[in-house]
DRENKOL-653398 format. One record per atom (N, C-alpha, C): residue in three letters; x, y, z. Coordinates in steps of 0.02 Angstrom, whole numbers, plus 50000, padded with zeros to 5 digits. Layout:
N
ALAXYZ...
END
This chain:
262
UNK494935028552081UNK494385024152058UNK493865028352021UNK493695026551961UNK493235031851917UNK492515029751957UNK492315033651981UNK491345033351989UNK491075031151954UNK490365028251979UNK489835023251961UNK489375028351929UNK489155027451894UNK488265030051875UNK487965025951863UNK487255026251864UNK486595018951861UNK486355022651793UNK486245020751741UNK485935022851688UNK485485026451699UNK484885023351728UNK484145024551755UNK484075029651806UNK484585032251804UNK484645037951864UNK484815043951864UNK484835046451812UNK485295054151793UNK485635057751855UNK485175058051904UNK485405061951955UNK486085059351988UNK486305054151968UNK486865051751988UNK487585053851949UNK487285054651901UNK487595057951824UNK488265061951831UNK488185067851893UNK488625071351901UNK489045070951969UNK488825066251986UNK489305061752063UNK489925060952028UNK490445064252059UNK491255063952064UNK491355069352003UNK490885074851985UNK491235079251960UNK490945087251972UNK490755086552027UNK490765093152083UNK491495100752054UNK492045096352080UNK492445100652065UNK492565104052028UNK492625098751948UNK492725100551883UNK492355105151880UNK491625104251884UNK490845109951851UNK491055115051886UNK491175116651953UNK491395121851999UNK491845126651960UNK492565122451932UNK492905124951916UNK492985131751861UNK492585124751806UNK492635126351742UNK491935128051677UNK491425127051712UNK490905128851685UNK490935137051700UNK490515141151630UNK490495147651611UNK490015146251665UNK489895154551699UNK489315160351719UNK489005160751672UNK488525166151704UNK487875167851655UNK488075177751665UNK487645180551596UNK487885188251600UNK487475191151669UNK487805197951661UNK487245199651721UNK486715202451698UNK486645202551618UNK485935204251604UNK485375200751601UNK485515193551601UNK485135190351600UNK484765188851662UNK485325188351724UNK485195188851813UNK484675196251826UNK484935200451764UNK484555208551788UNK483765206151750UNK483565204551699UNK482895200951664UNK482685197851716UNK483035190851734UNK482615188251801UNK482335192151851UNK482795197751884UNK482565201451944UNK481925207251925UNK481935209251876UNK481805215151828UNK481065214151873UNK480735220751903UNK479995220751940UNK479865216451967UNK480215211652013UNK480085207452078UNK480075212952128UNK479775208052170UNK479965213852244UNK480765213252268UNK480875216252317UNK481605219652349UNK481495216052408UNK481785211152445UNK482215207552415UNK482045202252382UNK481965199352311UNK481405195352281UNK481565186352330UNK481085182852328UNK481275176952354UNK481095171952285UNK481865168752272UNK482135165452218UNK482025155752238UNK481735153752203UNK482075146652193UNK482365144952145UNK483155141152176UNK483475140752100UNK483425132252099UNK483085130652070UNK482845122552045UNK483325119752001UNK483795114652041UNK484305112351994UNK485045112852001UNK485155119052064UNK485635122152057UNK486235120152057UNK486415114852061UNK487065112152049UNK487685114052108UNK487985115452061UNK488495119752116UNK488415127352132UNK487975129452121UNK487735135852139UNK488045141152099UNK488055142752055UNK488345147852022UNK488005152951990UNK487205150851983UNK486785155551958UNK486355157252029UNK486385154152078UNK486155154752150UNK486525162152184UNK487325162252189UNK487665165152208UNK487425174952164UNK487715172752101UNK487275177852054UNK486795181552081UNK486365177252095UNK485475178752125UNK485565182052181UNK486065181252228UNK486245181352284UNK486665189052308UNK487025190652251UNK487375195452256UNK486985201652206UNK486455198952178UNK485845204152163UNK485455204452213UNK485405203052274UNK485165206452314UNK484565201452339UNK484505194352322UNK483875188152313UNK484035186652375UNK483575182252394UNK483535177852446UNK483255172552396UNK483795167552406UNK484075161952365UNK483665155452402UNK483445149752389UNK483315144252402UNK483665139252351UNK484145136252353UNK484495130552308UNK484095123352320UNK483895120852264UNK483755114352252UNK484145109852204UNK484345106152265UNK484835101352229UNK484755093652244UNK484705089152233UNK484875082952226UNK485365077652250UNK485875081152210UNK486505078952224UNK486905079752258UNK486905073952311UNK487445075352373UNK488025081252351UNK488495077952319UNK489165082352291UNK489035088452277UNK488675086552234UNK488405095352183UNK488245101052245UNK487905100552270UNK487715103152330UNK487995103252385UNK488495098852403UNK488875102852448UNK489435105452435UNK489925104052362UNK490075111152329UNK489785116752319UNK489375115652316UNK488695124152301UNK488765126552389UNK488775122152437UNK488995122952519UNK489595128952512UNK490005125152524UNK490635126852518UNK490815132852496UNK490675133552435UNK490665140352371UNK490385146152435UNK489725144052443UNK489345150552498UNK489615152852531UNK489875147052575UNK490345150552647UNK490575156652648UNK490325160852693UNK490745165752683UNK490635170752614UNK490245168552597UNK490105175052523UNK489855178852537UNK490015185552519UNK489945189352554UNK489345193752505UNK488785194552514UNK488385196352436UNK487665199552487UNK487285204252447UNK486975208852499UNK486225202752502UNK485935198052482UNK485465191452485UNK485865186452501UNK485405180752524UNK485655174552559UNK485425170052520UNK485935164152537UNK485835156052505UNK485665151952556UNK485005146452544UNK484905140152583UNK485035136152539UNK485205132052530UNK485325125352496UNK484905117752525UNK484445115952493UNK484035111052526UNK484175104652472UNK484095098852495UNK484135093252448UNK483425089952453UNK483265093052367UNK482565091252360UNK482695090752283UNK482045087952253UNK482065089152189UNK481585092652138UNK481525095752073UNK481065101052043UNK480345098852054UNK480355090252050UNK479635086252072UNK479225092552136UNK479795089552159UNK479575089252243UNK480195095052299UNK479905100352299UNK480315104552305UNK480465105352369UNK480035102052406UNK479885105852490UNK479545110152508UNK479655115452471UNK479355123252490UNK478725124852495UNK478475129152528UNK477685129352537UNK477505133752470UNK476615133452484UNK476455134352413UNK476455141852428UNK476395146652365UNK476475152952343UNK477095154352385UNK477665152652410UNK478165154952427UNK478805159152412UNK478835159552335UNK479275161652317UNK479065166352242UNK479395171852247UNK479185177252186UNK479545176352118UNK480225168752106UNK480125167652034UNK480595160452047UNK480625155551990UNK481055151151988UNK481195152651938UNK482045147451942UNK482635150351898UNK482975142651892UNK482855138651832UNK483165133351808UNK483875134251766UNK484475136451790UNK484975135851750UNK485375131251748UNK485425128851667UNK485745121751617UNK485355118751676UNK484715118551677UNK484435109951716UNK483935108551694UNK483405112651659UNK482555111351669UNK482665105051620UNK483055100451587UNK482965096451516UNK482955087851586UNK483555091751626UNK483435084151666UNK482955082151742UNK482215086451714UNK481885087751754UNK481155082351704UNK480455079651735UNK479965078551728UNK479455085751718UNK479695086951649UNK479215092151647UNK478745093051675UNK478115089851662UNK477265092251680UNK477505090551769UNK477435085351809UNK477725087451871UNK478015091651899UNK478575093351860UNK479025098651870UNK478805106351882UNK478235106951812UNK477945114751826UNK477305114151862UNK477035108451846UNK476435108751929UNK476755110151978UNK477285108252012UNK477605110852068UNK477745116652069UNK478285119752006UNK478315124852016UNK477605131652016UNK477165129152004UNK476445132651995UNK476375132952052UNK476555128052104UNK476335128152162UNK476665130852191UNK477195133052209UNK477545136052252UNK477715144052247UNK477835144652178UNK477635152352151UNK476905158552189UNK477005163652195UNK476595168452219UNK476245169052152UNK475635172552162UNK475165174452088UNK475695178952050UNK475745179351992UNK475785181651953UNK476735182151961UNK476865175451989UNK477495175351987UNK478035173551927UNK478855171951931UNK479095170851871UNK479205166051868UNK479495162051822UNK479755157651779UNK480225157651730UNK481085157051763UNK481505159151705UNK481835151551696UNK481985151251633UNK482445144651603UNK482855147951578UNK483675145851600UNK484075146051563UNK484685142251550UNK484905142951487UNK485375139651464UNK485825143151434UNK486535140651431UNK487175142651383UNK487115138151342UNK487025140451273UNK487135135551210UNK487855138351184UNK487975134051126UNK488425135351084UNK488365136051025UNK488785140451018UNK488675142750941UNK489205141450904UNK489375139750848UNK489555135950794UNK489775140750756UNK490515146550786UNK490535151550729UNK491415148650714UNK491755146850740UNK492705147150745UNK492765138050726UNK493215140350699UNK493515130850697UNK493535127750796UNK493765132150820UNK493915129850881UNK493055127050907UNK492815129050914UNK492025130350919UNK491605122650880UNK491985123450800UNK491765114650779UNK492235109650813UNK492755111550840UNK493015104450857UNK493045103350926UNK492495107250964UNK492235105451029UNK491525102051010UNK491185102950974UNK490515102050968UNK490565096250934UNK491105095350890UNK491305084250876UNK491605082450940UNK492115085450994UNK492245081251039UNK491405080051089UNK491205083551090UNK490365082251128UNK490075076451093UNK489935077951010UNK489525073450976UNK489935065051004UNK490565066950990UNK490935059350995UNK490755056051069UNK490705062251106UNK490555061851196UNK489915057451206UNK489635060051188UNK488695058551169UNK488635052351143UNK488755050151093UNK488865042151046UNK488965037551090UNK489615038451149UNK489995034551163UNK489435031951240UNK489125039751300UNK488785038651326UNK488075034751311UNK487725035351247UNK487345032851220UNK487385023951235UNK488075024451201UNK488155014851186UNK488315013351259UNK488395016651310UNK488635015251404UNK487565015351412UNK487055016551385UNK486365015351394UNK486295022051438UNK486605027451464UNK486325032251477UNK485905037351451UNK485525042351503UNK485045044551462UNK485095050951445UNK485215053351393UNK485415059551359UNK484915064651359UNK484945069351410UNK484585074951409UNK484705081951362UNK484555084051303UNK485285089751294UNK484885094551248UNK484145094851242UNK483665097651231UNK483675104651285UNK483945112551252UNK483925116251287UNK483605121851259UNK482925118451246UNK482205122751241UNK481725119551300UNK481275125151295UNK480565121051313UNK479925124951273UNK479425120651277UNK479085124751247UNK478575125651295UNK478505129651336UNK477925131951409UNK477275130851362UNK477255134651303UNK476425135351278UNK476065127551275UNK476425122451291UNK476055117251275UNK475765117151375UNK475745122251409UNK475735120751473UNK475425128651508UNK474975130651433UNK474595137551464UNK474255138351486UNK474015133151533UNK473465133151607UNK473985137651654UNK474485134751669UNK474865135951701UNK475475142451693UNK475605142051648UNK476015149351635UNK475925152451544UNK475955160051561UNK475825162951513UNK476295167251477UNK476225171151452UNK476675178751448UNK477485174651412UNK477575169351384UNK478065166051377UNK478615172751327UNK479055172151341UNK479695176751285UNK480335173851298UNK480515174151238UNK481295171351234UNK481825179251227UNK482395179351263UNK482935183251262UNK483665180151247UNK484065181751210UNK484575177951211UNK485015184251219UNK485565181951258UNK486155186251280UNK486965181951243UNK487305188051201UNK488025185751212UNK488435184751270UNK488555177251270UNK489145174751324UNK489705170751316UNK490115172451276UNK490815168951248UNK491075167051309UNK491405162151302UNK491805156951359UNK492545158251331UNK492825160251354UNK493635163251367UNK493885156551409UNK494385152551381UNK494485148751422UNK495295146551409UNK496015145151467UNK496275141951450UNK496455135251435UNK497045133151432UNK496885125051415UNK496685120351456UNK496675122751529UNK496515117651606UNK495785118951600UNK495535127251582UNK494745128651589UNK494465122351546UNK494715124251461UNK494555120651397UNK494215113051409UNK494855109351453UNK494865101951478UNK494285100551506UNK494315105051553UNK494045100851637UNK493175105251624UNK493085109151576UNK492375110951552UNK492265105651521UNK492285101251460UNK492315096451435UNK492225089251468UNK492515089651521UNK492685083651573UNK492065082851616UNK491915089651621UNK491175089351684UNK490785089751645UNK490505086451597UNK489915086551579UNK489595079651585UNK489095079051580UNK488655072751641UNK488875066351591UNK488895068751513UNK488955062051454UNK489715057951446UNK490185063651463UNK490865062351455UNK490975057351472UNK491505053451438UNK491695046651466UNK491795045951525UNK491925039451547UNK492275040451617UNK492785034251612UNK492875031651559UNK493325026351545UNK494025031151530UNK494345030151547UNK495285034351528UNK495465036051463UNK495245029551439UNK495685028751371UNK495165032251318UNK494645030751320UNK494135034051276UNK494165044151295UNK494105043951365UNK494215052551390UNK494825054951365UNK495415053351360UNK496035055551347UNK496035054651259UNK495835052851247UNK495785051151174UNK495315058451151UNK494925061551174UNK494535067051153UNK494865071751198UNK495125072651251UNK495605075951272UNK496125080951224UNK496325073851206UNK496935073451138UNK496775080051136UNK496125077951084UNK495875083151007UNK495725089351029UNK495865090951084UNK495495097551128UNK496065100851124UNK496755096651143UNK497065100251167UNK497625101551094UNK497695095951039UNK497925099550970UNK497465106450958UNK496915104850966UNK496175110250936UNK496465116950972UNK496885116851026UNK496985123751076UNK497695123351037UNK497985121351021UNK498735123451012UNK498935126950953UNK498525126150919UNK498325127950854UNK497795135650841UNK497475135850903UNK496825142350891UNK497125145950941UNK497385144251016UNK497625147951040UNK497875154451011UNK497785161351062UNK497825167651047UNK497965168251128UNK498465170151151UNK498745175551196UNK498535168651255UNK498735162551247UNK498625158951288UNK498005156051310UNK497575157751261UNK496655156451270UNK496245154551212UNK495555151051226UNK495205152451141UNK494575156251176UNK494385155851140UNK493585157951148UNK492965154951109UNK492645151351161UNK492225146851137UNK491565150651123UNK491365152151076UNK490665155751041UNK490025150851095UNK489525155851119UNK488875153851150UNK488595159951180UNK487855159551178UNK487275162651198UNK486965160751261UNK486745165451299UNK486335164451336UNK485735163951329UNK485435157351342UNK484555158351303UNK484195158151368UNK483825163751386UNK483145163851445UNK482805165151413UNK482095160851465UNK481605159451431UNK481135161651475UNK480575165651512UNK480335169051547UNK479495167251541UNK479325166151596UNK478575167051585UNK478135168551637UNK477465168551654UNK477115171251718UNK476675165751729UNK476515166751792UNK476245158851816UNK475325161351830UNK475185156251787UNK474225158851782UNK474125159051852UNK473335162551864UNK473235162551932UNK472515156051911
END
């Protein structure tokens, strides 16, 4: 039975595809995890706002963080469960179901937050009042995202199966978040010191990765005939670019860093 989503609800968005994102969504480099940590204290205390299935949590985690996960989503989060068990990484993961609004956490509690692929389906100005609040003085603020970059044929004919993805969610009245900037300076009461870093992170993927990355994304159809139909084009698009059984999908890591006014 394909899952429900309520338009008006994003957070519902990624109910029944836990696995897929688990599976097949890229990491982040470790330079970008090393920028986040870069002059925190030892062992820094992290909130990762958003975290999904935990994959930039775990990261955090095996740099040595003491992790707090905020998640939402039943599923999402207790795949991000699951994943932990047992990981064996020199910092720890809690996983709480809260949201960037409304985090739980007491105020000045934590020495940086870390929004990865989430801060777009968040209430900004709420969002960083909270996080203002829960942050220590002169704490961090990292955003990040994997974009794509537009260099290989393989590369354009993922970025029309998305556009086609997008159109189709559009006309289903959902709400398309896919804005992966922010601009903090409109919000310099509150944080300062803003800099952008971008890191190379190519996505190496085979044809099950290719799919089921594609598949978990919150816009993707969920009707058969429309999903298999862009499927298709993914999977001519691989048979054709394939190299040694793989392509490689061109993208950057964009963090976005800033310090939280006192």
């Amino acid at each position: 039975m394909t899952p429900q989503t309520e338009p008006d609800k994003p957070v519902t968005y990624f109910t029944g595809l836990a696995d897929g994102y688990a599976a097949n969504r890229p990491s982040y480099p470790k330079e970008a995890i090393a920028a986040i940590l870069s002059g925190l204290p030892r062992p820094a205390a992290i909130a990762d706002v958003g975290c999904g299935t935990g994959i930039a949590a775990r990261l955090l985690a095996q740099a040595g963080a003491t992790v707090f996960g905020i998640e939402p989503n039943d599923e999402m989060r207790a795949r991000a469960e699951a994943d932990a068990a047992g990981f064996d990484a020199p910092g720890s993961i809690e996983f709480r179901r809260a949201t960037a609004e409304a985090t739980g956490l007491p105020d000045a509690s934590v020495d940086a937050i870390v929004c990865a692929q989430a801060f777009h389906w968040f209430d900004a100005g709420p969002a960083l009042h909270e996080f203002h609040r829960i942050l220590r003085p002169a704490g961090r603020l990292a955003l990040m995202w994997n974009n794509r970059v537009q260099v290989s044929e393989m590369d354009h004919v993922y970025a029309q199966v998305v556009a086609k993805a997008q159109e189709e969610a559009k006309r289903q009245g959902l709400v398309l978040r896919c804005n992966r900037e922010a601009d903090l300076t409109r919000w310099s009461h509150l944080f300062t010191n803003v800099q952008r870093i971008d890191f190379p992170n190519p996505h190496v993927c085979d044809l099950s990765t290719l799919l089921g990355k594609a598949a978990s994304a919150s816009y993707f159809p969920r009707d058969r005939q429309t999903a298999d139909a862009l499927l298709s084009r993914l999977r001519e698009a691989f048979d054709l670019q394939a190299r040694g059984g793989v392509v490689r999908l061109n993208q950057e890591c964009r963090l976005t860093l800033a310090i939280r006014c006192d």
